[in-house]
N, C-alpha and C positions, 0 to 999 in steps of 0.2 A: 504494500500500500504506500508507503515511502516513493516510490519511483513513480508511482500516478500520482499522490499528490505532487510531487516535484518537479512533475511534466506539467500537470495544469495549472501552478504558479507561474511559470515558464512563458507558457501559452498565454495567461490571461495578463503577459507585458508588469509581472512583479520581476524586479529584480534584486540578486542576493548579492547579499554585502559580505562577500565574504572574508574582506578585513577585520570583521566583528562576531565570526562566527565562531564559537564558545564551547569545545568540550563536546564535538559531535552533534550540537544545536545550531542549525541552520536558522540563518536571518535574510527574508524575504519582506519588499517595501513597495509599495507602490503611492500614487501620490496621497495617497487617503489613509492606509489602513496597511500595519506592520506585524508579520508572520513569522513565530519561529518554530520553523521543523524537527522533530527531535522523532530518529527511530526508536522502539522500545525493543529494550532487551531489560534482562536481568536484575542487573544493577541499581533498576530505575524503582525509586518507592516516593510515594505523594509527596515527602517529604522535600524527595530531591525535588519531583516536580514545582513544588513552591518556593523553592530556593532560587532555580532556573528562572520561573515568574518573575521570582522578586528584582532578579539581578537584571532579567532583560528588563523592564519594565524602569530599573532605574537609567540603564542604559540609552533608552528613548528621553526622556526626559531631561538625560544629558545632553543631547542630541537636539532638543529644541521640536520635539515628539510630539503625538499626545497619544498618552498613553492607553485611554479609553479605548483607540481604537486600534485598541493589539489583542493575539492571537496566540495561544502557544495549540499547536497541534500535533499529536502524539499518534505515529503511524505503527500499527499492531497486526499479525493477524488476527482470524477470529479464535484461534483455540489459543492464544496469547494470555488473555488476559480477561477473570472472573466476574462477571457481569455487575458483582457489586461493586469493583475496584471502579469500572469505568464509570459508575456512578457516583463514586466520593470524588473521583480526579474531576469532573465536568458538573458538578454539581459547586464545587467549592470555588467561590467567587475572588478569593483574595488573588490580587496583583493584575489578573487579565481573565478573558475566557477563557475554556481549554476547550478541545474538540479533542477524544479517540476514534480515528480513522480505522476502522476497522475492515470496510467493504467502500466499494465506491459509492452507494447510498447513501453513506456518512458526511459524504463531500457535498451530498445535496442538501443536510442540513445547514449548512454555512454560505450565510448568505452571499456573499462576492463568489463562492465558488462552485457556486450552483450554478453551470453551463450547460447548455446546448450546443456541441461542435457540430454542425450542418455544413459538410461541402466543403471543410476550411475556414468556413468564417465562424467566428465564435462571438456567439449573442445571450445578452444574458437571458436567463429562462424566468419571464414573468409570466408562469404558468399556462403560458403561450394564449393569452388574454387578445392578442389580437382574432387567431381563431374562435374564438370562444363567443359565445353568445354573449355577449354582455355591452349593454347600452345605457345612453342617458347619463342620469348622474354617476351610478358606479363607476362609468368608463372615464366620465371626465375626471373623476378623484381617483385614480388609478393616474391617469395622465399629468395628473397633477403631482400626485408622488413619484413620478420619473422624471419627471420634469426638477423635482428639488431633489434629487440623487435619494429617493426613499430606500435604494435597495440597498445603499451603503451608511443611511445616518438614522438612527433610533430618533425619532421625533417627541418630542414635549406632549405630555395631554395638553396644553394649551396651545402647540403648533399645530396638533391634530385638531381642535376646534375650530383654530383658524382657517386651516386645509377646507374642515367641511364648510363653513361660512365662506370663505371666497368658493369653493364649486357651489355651493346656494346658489349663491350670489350671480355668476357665468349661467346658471340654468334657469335666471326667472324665478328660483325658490322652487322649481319642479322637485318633488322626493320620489319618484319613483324608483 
């Protein structure tokens, strides 16, 4: 899983720093949102994994970072590692999020790296809503959140308010 994640960073134009790459912890950057790749073997216990966090995490911030929008993801197979392990590592919020890549399915949970590669061209996959039946106000607040890079920035409940009051607002007050 290491080598497709590290293809699809590749692909989707992140590039790795590898003057900063730490003890087998791979550091991928793109202009938004900063990734470090770490294979799992053995050695690896949550501990270290929040050590790794904390140190990259300071590291960005040295760097003139921000750190919110980092990554540590931990490439496994599936008979790797005990279904409650991947539930304390991804569950435990301190320093950054974590993803356990365990299947390429896993890479669909994360949002920038949720693609559709069609033909060579790689587009992100917003549930391919262009096909989809969907009109009126949902479309235009959809269009609305791609339009403010919704796939890459966690929006405010009070952004989100505003989101829906200006598409209101674009549709006459239509709710359907």
């Amino acid at each position: 899983m290491y080598k497709l994640t590290f293809n699809r960073l590749n692909q989707l134009g992140f590039r790795e720093l590898k003057d900063h790459t730490m003890d087998g912890l791979a550091w991928f950057k793109d202009e938004i949102v900063d990734v470090f790749l770490q294979q799992w073997d053995e050695t690896i216990s949550l501990e270290t994994i929040l050590d790794e966090c904390q140190r990259s995490r300071e590291m960005i911030m040295k760097m003139g970072g921000n750190p919110w929008n980092s990554y540590y993801l931990l490439c496994a197979d599936n008979d790797d590692l005990e279904e409650q392990n991947v539930y304390l590592i991804e569950h435990n919020s301190l320093a950054m999020r974590k993803y356990v890549i365990r299947s390429e399915y896993d890479l669909k949970r994360i949002p920038f790296l949720d693609m559709i590669i069609d033909g060579g061209n790689i587009e992100a996959n917003r549930m391919n809503i262009m096909n989809e039946s969907v009109s009126g106000t949902a479309m235009k607040f959809i269009e609305y959140l791609i339009e403010n890079d919704g796939a890459n920035v966690r929006f405010k409940k009070e952004e989100v308010i505003s989101a829906i009051n200006n598409v209101l607002d674009l549709t006459g007050g239509d709710t359907e």
